[in-house]
C-alpha positions, 0 to 999 in steps of 0.5 A: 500500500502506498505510503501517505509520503509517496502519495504526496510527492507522486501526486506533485510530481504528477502535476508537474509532469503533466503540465497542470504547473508550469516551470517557475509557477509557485506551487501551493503552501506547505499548508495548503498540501497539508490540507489537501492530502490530509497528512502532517508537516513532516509529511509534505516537508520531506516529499518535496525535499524529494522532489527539490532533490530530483530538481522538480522544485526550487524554493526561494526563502521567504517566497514559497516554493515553485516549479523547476525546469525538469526538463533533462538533456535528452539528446541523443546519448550513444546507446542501443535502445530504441522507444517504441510507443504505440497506444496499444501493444498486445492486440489488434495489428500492434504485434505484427507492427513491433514485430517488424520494427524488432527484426530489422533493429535487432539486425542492427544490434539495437534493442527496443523498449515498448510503452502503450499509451492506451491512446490517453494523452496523459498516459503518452506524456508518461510515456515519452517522459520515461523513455527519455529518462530511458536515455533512448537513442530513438523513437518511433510513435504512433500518435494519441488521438492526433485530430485532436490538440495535443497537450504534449508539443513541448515534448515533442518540440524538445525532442525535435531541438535535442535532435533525438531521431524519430518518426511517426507510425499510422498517422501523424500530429500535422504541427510537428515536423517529423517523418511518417509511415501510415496509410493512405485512409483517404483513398482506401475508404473510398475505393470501399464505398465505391465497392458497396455502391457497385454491389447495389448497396445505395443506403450505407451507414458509416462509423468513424473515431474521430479523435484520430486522423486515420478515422478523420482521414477515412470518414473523409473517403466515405464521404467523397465516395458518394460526392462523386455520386451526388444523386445517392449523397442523401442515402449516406449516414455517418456516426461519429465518436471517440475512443472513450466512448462504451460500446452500449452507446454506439449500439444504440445509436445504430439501433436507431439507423435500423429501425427506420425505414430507410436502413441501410443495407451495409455498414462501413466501420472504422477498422475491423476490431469495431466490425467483429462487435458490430456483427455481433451486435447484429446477430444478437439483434436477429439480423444475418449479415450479410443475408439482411446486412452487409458489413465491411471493415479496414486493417485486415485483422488476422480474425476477420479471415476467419469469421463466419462470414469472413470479413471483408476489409482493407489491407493493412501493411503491418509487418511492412509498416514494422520494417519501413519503420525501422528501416528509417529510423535506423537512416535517421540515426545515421543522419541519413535523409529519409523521407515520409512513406504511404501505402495504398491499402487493398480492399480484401474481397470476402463474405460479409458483403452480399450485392443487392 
């Protein structure tokens, strides 16, 4: 159980972190620390003479006590460990990104340390502050919810001044200047679309995340794909949401698609992770996809081959990914010009998709 000393100087060290205190803002009174973690004196004095000690805060006599500048040299030191971070590691198509990224940085006599952000920004702060506390020599990372503000640019803007090699995985934050591997979402989504409208499927319900470019970027082809068809645009539905919303929530907003009398006679969803629940939302609702409903997805997830029905989806180049990755950065570490990669997805053909 951890101590009431720790709560308070983690719960400070936290804070600063995190940026709810800025370098050089005077932090709250011994008093007012008293009275918010509920502990003694003693308590609060020897935490934050921690935290004095690791260089967090500075005191000035008779003026309080305020935020240093923590932040460290990060630049590159001459080691063999690489940060991966990604915002999630042990499912999905995550393996097989890690996977390629490894085989060709281990080729290299690199070694790679993995963090996830379980895509929270709070989280990827935590996160890129401990791999360069690490002293890593480079970083690949797949961004946290990249269409929205990132509250992490001063990191990011260290790193770019400390000249710390590193690129970005499946999207990229648009202000930051660094290279990129990711697809094409744009086009993929729109060759799918294009692929139910010529399957007869003219009512399609589209389902994006939209705290993240790939979800923007793919939201954007669903609805190009029925601009080119202007006669038809008023058959397309889009349901938008986020990563922190429940599975029951957007259930019901489906529900409320397939109870009219216009329901849509095919589904697009965000990747293939959001179409293995949304099938089985709909069996439980006693409809038969694809007999009664076609549904499609995007990342070509291993499972959804195996699925009955089969899924049809968009490739993901994951391993490819993995060593395109890795094979860059290893360019970067070698001062190296690179320059940024994006691939056109597939569209996988199976059985979930029934022309009408």
């Amino acid at each position: 159980m951890e101590n009431k000393y720790q709560k308070v100087k983690d719960g400070l060290k936290q804070d600063i972190i995190s940026g709810k205190f800025q370098v050089d803002e005077k932090l709250p009174t011994e008093s007012e620390l008293m009275e918010r973690y509920k502990v003694s004196r003693y308590t609060v004095r020897r935490a934050v003479g921690d935290l004095e000690s690791d260089h967090f805060i500075y005191r000035i006599q008779g003026g309080g006590m305020f935020v240093q500048d923590w932040h460290k040299d990060w630049s590159s030191p001459d080691t063999k460990l690489i940060g991966v971070v990604t915002t999630h590691i042990a499912d999905y198509i995550f393996p097989n990104i890690i996977a390629g990224i490894d085989q060709v940085l281990s080729k290299a006599g690199y070694s790679i340390l993995i963090s996830n952000t379980h895509d929270d920004h709070a989280s990827e702060r935590q996160c890129l502050i401990s791999m360069l506390d690490s002293r890593v020599a480079g970083l690949i990372v797949e961004p946290t919810q990249s269409a929205l503000p990132n509250p992490n640019q001063d990191l990011y803007h260290e790193i770019k001044d400390d000249e710390l090699p590193m690129l970005f995985i499946n999207s990229y934050y648009p202000s930051m200047d660094f290279p990129y591997v990711n697809m094409n979402d744009t086009l993929a989504e729109q060759k799918m679309v294009d692929y139910l409208l010529a399957q007869g499927h003219q009512s399609i319900l589209g389902i994006f995340q939209v705290d993240d470019l790939q979800g923007v970027d793919r939201m954007n082809g669903f609805v190009r794909a029925y601009q080119q068809r202007p006669e038809l645009s008023y058959m397309s539905n889009i349901i938008m949401y986020q990563s922190g919303d429940t599975s029951q929530k957007l259930f019901e907003r489906i529900s409320s698609y397939l109870n009219q009398d216009d329901a849509p006679t095919a589904i697009a969803c965000y990747n293939d992770q959001l179409a293995i629940e949304v099938i089985d939302f709909l069996k439980s609702q006693h409809l038969q996809v694809p007999t009664d409903i076609s549904v499609v997805g995007f990342d070509n997830y291993r499972m959804g081959e195996y699925l009955t029905p089969s899924l049809t989806t968009l490739n993901h180049e994951k391993e490819r990914m993995g060593t395109d990755a890795g094979n860059m950065l290893l360019k970067l570490l070698n001062h190296e010009p690179v320059k940024s990669i994006t691939y056109q997805p597939e569209l996988v053909k199976r059985l979930s998709v029934i022309q009408r």
